[in-house]
C-alpha positions in Angstrom: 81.4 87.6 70.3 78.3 89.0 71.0 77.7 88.3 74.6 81.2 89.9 74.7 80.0 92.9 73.3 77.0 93.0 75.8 79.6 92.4 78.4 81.4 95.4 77.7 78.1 97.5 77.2 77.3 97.1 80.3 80.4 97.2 82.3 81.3 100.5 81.2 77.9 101.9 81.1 77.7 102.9 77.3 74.1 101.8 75.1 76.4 100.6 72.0 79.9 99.4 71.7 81.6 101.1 68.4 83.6 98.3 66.1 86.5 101.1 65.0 89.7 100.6 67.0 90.6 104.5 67.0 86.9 105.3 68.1 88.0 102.5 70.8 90.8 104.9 71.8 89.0 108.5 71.7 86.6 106.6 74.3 89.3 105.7 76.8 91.4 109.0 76.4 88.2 110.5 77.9 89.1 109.1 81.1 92.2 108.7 83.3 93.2 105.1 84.5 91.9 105.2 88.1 88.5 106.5 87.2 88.4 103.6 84.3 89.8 101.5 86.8 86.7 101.9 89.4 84.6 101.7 87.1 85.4 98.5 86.0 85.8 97.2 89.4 82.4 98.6 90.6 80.8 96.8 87.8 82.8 93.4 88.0 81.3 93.8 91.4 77.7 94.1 90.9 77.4 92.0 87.7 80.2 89.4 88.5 81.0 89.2 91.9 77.9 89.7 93.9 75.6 87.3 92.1 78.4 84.5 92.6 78.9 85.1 95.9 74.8 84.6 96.5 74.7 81.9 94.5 77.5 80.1 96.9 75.4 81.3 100.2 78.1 83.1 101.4 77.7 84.1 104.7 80.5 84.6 106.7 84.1 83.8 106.1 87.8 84.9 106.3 89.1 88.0 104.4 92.9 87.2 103.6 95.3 90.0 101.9 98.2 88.9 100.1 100.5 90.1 97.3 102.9 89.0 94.4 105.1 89.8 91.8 104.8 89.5 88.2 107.8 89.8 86.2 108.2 91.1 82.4 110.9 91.1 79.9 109.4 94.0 77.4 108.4 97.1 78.1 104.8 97.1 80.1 103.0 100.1 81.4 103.7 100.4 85.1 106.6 98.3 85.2 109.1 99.1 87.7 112.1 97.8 89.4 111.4 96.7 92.9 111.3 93.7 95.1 111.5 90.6 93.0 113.3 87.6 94.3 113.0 85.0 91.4 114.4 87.5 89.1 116.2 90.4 90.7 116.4 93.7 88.7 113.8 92.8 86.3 110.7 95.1 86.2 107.9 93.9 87.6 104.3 94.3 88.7 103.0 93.8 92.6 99.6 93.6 92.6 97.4 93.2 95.4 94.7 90.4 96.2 92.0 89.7 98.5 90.0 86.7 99.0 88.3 85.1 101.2 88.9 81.5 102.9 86.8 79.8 100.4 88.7 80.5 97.5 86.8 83.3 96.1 88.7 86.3 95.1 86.9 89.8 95.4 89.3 92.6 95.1 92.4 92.9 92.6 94.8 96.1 92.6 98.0 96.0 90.1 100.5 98.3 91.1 104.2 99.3 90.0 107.1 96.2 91.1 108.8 99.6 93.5 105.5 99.4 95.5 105.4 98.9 99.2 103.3 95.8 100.3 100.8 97.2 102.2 100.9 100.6 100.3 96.9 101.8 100.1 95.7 98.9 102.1 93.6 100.7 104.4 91.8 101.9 101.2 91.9 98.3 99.5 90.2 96.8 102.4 87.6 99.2 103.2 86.4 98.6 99.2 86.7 95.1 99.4 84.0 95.6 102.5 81.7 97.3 100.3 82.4 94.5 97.2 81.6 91.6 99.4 78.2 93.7 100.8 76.6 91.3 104.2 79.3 88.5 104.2 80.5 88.6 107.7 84.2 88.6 108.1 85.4 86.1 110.9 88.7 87.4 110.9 91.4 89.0 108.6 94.4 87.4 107.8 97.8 88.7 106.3 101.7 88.2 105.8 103.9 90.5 107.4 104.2 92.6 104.2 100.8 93.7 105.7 102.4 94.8 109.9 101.5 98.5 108.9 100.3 100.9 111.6 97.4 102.6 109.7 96.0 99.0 108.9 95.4 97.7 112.2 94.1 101.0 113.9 91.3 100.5 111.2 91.1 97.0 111.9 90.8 97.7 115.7 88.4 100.2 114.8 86.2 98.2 112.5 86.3 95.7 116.0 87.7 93.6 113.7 89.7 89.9 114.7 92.7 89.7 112.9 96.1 87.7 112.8 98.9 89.7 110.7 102.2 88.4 111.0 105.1 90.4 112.5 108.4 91.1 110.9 111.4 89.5 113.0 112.9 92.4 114.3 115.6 92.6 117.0 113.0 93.9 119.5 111.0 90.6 118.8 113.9 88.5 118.6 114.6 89.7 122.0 111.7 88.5 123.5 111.9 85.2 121.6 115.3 84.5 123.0 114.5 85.2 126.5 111.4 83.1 126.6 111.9 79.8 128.7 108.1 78.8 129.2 107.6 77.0 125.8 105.1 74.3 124.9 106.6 71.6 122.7 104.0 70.3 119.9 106.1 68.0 117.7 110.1 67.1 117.6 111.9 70.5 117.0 108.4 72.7 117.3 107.4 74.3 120.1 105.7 77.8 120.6 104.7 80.3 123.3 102.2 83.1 123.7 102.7 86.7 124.2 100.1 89.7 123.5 102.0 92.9 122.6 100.2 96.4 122.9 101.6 98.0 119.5 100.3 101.4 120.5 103.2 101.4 123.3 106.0 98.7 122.3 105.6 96.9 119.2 105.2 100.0 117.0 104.3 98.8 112.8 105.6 101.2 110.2 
């Protein structure tokens, strides 16, 4: 209990943690949600996160983005009806994750079920940067729920290499179908390679 306390103390940057449950709450009504929130990421960072990530010798690696849903049946703050396909019209939560290819998870954003996929990801990964300090990034690596416009002019920007999947659209389905110069690698497999200028053709929301 007490290295708990300590914990707290220093993750939120006060000398003594009071034991009163309403002096709790005069605390945290002080503050809005997002400043609390960076707080406690920015801390979880340097106290948590950083000293792991030494200790593991972690110098370069993959950065991978990915999201999910979590589903409630009670009333939870930020719960909202959106995108949920194990339990459709339930509100839900779709937080946001990155980690990087050794398992290690270094950035966490919860968000309302309604939100958009790659909603505030240019923002998401340029903090995860700073969290993860002089690991080099090989490569970044997302689902198609991450095909945003904004995202990969930073990527291309930060020189970054990255592999994003593409949502089938008609204009890609197109070029699938009229492909003829494929490479089989296993029974019913086979693949072909094309490079796509987004700026001009394949255009991401």
């Amino acid at each position: 209990m007490e290295n708990g306390i300590k914990i707290f103390e220093r993750c939120f940057g006060v000398k003594r943690l009071v034991k009163s449950s309403t002096g709790i709450t005069r605390y945290w009504n002080k503050d809005n949600c997002r400043s609390l929130n960076e707080t406690l990421l920015q801390n979880i960072c340097k106290y948590f996160l950083r000293p792991v990530l030494e200790y593991a010798r972690t110098e370069r690696d993959t950065l991978r983005f990915d999201s999910t849903v979590i589903t409630h049946y009670r009333t939870q703050e930020g719960a909202r009806k959106g995108y949920n396909p194990a339990k459709r019209g339930r509100p839900s939560n779709h937080p946001q994750i990155a980690f990087l290819g050794s398992g290690y998870t270094v950035n966490f954003w919860n968000r309302p079920g309604n939100t958009r996929s790659a909603n505030g990801i240019v923002d998401f990964y340029t903090q995860t940067r700073g969290f993860i300090g002089d690991i080099k990034i090989e490569r970044v690596l997302a689902d198609s729920g991450y095909y945003d416009r904004k995202f990969i002019l930073k990527l291309e920007e930060d020189n970054m290499e990255y592999v994003i999947s593409a949502p089938i659209h008609h204009f890609f389905q197109r070029i699938v179908y009229h492909q003829t110069d494929w490479t089989w690698i296993d029974d019913g497999t086979a693949l072909f390679g094309f490079i796509l200028r987004f700026s001009r053709t394949a255009r991401p929301e």
